[in-house]
matplotlib code that plots the C-alpha trace (Angstrom):
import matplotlib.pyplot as plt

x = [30.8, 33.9, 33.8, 34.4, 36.5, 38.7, 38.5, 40.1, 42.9, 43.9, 43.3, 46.0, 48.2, 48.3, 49.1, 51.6, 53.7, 52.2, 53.9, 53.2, 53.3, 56.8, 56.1, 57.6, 58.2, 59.8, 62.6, 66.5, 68.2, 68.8, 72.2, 72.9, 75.3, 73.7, 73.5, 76.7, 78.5, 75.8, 77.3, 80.4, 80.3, 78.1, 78.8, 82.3, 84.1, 82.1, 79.2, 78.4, 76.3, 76.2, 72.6, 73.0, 75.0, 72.4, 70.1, 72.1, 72.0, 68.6, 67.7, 70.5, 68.7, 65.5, 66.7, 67.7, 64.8, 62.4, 64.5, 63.8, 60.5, 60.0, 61.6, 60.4, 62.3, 61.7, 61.3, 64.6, 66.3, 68.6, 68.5, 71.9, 70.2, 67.3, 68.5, 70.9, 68.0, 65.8, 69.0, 69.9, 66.0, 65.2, 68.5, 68.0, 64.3, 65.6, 68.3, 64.9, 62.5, 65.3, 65.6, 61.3, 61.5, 64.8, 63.1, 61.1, 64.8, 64.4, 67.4, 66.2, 64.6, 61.9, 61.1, 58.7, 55.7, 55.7, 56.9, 55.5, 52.2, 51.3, 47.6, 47.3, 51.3, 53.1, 56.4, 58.9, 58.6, 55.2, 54.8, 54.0, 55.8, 57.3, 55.4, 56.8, 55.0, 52.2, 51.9, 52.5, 54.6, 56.5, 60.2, 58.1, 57.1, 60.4, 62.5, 60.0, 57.0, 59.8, 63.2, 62.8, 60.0, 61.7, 65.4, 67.3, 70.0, 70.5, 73.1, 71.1, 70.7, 74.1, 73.1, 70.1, 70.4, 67.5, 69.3, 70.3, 73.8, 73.5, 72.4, 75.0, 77.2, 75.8, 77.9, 79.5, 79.2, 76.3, 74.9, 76.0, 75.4, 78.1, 80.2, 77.3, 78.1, 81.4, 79.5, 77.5, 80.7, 82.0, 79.4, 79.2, 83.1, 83.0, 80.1, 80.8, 84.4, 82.8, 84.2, 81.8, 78.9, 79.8, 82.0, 83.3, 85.8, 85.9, 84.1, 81.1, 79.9, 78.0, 76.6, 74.4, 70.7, 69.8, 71.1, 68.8, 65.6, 66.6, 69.3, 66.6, 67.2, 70.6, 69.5, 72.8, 73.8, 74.9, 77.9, 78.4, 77.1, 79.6, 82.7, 80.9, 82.7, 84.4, 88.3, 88.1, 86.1, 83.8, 83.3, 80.6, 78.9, 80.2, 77.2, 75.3, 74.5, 73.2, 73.8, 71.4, 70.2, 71.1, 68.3, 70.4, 71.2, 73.6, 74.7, 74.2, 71.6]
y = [7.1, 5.6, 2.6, 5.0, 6.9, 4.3, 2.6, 6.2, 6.3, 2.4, 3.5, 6.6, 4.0, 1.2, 4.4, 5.8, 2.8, 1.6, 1.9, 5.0, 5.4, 6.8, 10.1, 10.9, 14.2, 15.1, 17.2, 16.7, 14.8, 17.5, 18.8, 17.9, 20.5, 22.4, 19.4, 18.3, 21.6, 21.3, 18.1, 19.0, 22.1, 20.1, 16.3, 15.4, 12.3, 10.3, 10.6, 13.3, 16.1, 19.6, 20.6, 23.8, 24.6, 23.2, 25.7, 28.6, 27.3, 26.7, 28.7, 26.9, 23.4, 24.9, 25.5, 22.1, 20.5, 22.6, 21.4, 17.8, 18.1, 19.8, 17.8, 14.5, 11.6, 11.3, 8.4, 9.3, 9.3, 6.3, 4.2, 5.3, 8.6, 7.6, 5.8, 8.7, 11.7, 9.1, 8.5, 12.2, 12.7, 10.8, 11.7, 15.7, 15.5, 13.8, 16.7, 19.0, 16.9, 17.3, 20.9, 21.3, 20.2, 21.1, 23.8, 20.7, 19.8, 16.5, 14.1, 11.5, 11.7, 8.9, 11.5, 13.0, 11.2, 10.0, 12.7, 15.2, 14.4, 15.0, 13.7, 10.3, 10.3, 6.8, 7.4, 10.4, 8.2, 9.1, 12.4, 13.4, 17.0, 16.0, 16.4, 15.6, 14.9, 16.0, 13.2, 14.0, 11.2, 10.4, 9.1, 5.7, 6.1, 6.7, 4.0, 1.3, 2.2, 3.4, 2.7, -1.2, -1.6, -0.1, -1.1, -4.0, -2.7, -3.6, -1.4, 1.5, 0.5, 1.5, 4.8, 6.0, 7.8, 8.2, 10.3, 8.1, 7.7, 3.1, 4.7, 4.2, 7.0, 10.2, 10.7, 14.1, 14.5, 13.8, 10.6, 10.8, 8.6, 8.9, 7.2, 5.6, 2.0, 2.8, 5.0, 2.4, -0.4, 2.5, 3.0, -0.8, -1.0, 2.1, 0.7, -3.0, -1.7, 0.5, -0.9, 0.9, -0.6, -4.1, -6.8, -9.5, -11.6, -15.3, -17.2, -14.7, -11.5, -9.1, -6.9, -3.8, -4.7, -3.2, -7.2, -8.3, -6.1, -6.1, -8.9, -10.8, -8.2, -9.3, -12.4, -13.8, -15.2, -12.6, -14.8, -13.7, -10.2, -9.5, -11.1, -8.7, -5.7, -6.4, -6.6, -9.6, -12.2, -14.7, -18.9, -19.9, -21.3, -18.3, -17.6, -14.2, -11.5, -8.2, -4.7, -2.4, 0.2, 3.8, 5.8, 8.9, 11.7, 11.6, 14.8, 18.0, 20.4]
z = [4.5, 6.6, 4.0, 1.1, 2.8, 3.6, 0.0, -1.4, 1.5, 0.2, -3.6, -3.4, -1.1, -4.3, -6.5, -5.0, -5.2, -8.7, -12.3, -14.4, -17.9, -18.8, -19.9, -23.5, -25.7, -28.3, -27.1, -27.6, -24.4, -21.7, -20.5, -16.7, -16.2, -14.1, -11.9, -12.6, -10.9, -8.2, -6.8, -7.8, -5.2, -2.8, -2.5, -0.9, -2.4, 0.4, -0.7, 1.9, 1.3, 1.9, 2.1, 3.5, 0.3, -1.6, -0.1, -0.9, -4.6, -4.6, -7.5, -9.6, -8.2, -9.4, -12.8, -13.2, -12.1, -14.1, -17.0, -15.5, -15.1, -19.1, -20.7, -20.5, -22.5, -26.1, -28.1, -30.2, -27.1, -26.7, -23.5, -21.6, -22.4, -21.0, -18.0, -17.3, -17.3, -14.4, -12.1, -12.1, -11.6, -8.6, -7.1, -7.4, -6.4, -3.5, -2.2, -3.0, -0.9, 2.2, 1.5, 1.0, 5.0, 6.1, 8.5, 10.4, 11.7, 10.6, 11.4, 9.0, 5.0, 7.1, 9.4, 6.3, 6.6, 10.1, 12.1, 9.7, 8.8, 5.2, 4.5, 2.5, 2.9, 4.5, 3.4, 1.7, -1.3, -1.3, -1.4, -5.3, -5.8, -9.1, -12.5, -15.4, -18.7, -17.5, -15.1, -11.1, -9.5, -6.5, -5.7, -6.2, -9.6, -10.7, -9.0, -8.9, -12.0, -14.2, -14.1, -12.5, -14.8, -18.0, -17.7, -16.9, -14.8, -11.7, -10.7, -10.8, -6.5, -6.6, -8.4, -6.7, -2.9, -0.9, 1.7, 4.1, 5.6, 4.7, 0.7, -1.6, -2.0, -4.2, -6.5, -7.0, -10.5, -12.9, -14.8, -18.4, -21.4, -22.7, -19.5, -18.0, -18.0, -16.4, -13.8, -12.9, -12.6, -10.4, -7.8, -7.3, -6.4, -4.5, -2.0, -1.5, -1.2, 1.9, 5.1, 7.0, 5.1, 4.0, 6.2, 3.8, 4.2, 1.9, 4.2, 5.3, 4.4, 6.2, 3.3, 2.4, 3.2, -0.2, -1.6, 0.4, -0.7, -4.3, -4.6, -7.1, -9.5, -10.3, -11.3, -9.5, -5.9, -3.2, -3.9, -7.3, -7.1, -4.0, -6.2, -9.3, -7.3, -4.1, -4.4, -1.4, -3.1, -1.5, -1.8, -3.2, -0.2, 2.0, 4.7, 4.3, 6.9, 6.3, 7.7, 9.8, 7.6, 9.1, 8.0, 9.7, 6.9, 4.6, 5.2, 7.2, 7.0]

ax = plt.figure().add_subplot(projection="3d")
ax.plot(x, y, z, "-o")
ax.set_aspect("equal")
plt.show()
């Protein structure tokens, strides 16, 4: 009996963290308005987030995430469209997971899943509250089984904010298609510009660790992905050091 119940505990482990079919419909691309005045109200232009006004909007939060979660990307949709719906996604199921434990006084998003013990849960990326398409996921699904898996665009690391005061910065205003690309460009300046989160002078840099845990997905050096958006550039042979991560909220509850 241990055996099998020890096989099921690693089973929903490799799930959580495995690819899902991208769920599809057949609706029109959603408006992200509603999410758009969210951050707009709520996200300074640090990065840092007022989740005690998020609370107080939560039924506008709601809204837009019930939106999300029915209205799955369609075929038709093109893949800015696409791209845009799964940034805004992960990013506003994010500020709801804080809020969903905001009463546990947790300092830090990591602090779901260790210090509050969910069953069968390792990690806040973990825990499956989101359903969309039918399918239940998890912060997981979406970062790593859909948008790493689906698109080609690195830059989305500079997109997506797990909460943490070392994450990028959120952005206070929406993904669109329409300006995504230059989005994108932007969030890459803005945080290897970030004095308080990246060191670099021509010689050496001492960089966001997120180059080092997904640097391979750029496809370049740490040389050339620095110089891609840091107004001091680095030599080629410049030596490469890496940040602690501050897991600390972004924000203040």
């Amino acid at each position: 009996m241990k055996i099998v119940n020890l096989f099921i505990i690693l089973l929903i482990s490799i799930q959580s963290c495995s690819a899902v079919n991208t769920p599809t419909s057949t609706a029109a691309p959603i408006s992200h308005d509603v999410w758009d005045g969210l951050l707009k109200k709520h996200v300074d232009a640090k990065g840092f987030v007022n989740y005690a006004g998020f609370a107080k909007d939560q039924a506008q939060l709601k809204k837009y995430l019930d939106l999300v979660e029915k209205s799955a990307p369609a075929k038709s949709w093109s893949k800015d469209e696409e791209l845009a719906y799964w940034i805004n996604a992960y990013n506003a199921f994010t500020i709801q997971l804080v809020l969903d434990n905001a009463d546990k006084k947790i300092t830090s998003i990591k602090d779901i899943g260790s210090k509050i013990k969910i069953p069968f849960v390792n990690t806040p990326w973990d825990v499956k509250f989101i359903t969309i398409g039918g399918q239940k996921m998890d912060l997981n699904n979406i970062e790593h089984g859909i948008i790493r898996k689906k698109f080609n665009e690195p830059r989305i690391h500079f997109a997506l904010v797990c909460a943490a005061v070392s994450c990028p910065p959120l952005r206070n205003e929406a993904f669109v298609a329409s300006r995504l690309d230059k989005q994108l460009q932007d969030q890459g300046v803005k945080f290897l510009n970030d004095a308080s989160k990246n060191k670099i002078t021509a010689n050496s840099a001492k960089v966001t660790k997120i180059l080092d845990w997904y640097g391979g997905d750029f496809k370049k050096s740490k040389q050339e992905i620095i110089n891609d958006y840091s107004k001091t550039k680095v030599n080629k042979d410049a030596s490469i050091s890496y940040m602690d991560y501050n897991w600390a909220l972004n924000g203040k509850l």
